[in-house]
DOPA-256939 format. One record per atom (N, C-alpha, C): x, y, z. Coordinates in steps of 0.05 Angstrom, whole numbers, plus 5000, padded with zeros to 4 digits. Layout:
BEGIN
XYZ ...
//
This chain:
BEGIN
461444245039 463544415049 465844435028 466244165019 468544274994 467944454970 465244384960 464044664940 464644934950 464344914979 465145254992 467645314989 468945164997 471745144988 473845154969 472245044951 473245084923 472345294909 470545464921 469145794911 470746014926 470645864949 473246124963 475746074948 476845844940 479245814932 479745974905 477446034888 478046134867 477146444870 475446474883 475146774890 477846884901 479246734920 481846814921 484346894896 484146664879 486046604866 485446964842 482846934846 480947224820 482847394831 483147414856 483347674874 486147654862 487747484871 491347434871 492047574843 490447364829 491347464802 490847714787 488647874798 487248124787 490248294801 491048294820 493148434840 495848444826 497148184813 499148124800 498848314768 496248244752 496048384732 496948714740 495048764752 495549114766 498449164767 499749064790 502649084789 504149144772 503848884753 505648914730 505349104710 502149174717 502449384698 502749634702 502449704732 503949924741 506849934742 508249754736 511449794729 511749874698 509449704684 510849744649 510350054653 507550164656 506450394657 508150564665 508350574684 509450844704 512650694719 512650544721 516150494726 516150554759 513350394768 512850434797 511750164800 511650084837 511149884847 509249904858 507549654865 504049704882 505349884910 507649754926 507749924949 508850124939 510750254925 510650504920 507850644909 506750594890 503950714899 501950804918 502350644932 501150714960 502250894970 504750844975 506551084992 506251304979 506251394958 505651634946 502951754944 500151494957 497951624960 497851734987 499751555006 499851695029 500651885031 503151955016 504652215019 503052415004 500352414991 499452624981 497452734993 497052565020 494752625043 495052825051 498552865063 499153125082 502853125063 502753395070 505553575060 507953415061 507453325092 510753245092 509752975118 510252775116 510052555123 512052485143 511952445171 513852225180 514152025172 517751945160 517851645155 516751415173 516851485201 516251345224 513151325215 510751465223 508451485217 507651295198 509851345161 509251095142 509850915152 511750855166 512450595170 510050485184 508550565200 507350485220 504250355200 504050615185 501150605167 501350355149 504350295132 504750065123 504349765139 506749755158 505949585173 508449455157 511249625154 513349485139 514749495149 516749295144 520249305153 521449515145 522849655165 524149865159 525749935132 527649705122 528649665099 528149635078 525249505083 523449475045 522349735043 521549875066 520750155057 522250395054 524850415067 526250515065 528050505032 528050195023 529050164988 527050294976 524450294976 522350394963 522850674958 522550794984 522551084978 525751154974 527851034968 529951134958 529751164932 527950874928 527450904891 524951154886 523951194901 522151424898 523251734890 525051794907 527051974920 527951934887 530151704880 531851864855 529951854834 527351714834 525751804807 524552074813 525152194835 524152514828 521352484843 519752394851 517152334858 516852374891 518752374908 518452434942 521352584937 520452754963 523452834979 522952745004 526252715017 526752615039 527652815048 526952905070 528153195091 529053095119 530253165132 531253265162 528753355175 526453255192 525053445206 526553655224 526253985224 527954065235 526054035267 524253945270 523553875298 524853615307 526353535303 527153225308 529953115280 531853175297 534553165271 534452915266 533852705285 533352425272 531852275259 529352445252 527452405243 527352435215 525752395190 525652415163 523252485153 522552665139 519952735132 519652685097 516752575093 517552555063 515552585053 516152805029 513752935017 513852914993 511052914977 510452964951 511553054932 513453104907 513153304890 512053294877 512053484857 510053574836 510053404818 512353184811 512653034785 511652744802 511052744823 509752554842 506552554843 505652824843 503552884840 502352844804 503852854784 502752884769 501752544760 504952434765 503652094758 502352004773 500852114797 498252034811 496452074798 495552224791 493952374768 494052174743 495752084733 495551794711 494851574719 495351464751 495651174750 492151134765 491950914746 489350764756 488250774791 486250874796 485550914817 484250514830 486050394840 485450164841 487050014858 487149874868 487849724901 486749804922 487549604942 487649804968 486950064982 489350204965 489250454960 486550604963 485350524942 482850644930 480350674951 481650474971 478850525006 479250735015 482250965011 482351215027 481251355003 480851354990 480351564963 476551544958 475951404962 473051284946 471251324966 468451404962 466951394992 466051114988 466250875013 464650645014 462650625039 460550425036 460150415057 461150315080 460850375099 462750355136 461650045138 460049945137 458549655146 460949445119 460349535102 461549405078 464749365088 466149545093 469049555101 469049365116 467149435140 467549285167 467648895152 466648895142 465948605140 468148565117 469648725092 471248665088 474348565100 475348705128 477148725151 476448505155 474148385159 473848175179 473947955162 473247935142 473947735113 476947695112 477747965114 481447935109 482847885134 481647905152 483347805179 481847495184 480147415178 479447115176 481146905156 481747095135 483046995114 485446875128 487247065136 490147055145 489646775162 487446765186 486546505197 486246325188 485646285172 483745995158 485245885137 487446105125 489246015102 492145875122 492045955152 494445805168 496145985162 495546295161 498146465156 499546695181 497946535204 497846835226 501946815236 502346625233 504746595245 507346785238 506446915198 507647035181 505747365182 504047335196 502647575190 503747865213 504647985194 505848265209 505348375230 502448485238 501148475266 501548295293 502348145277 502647845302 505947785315 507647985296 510247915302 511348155327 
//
């Protein structure tokens, strides 16, 4: 059992560290963050995005996502609108200079399960790898879903 253990432990650490490299190099690169990336693949799904909706798809605190796409917003890459169906509501869409550094940045994270065809069996058992994870590492107490 500890050989198992010590293979998950580093298969983890592959993962951690492959994620951190990415990051960082999506900031030297493009002057963007892993969750800003995302948010801009979401926002290239459909026109104009409920903030509500991202928030939900994220699974973030209103405020880390809300800083994100502010920094999004003055790098030119989302707009933030008024839904005129809902004055309290915020819609946030794509631009073109948003669209184009999609088009540069490495098709890789996360991300890359809405973009890529995989197989459905494969996913499934990935979810269930990553929600065992959160278990077995003693992290459910910190895990977003659970709060």
């Amino acid at each position: 059992m500890q050989q198992q253990a010590l293979s998950v432990i580093v298969a983890w650490v592959r993962l951690e560290r492959a994620m951190e490299v990415f990051h960082a190099e999506l900031k030297k690169r493009f002057g963007i963050t892993g969750l800003q990336l995302q948010v801009l693949r979401i926002c290239a799904e459909r026109p104009q995005l409920p903030l509500a909706a991202l928030r939900k798809a994220l699974v973030m605190h209103p405020a880390t996502l809300g800083q994100s796409i502010d920094e999004l917003r003055r790098m030119e890459l989302v707009t933030v609108k008024t839904d005129p169906r809902d004055r309290r509501a915020r819609l946030v869409g794509l631009t073109e200079k948003g669209t184009a550094l999609l088009a540069e940045t490495p098709l890789a994270g996360p991300g890359r399960l809405r973009e890529v065809d995989h197989d459905a069996a494969r996913l499934d058992r990935l979810k269930a790898a990553l929600e065992d994870a959160v278990d077995l590492f003693g992290l459910g107490e910190w895990s977003p879903s659970r709060r």
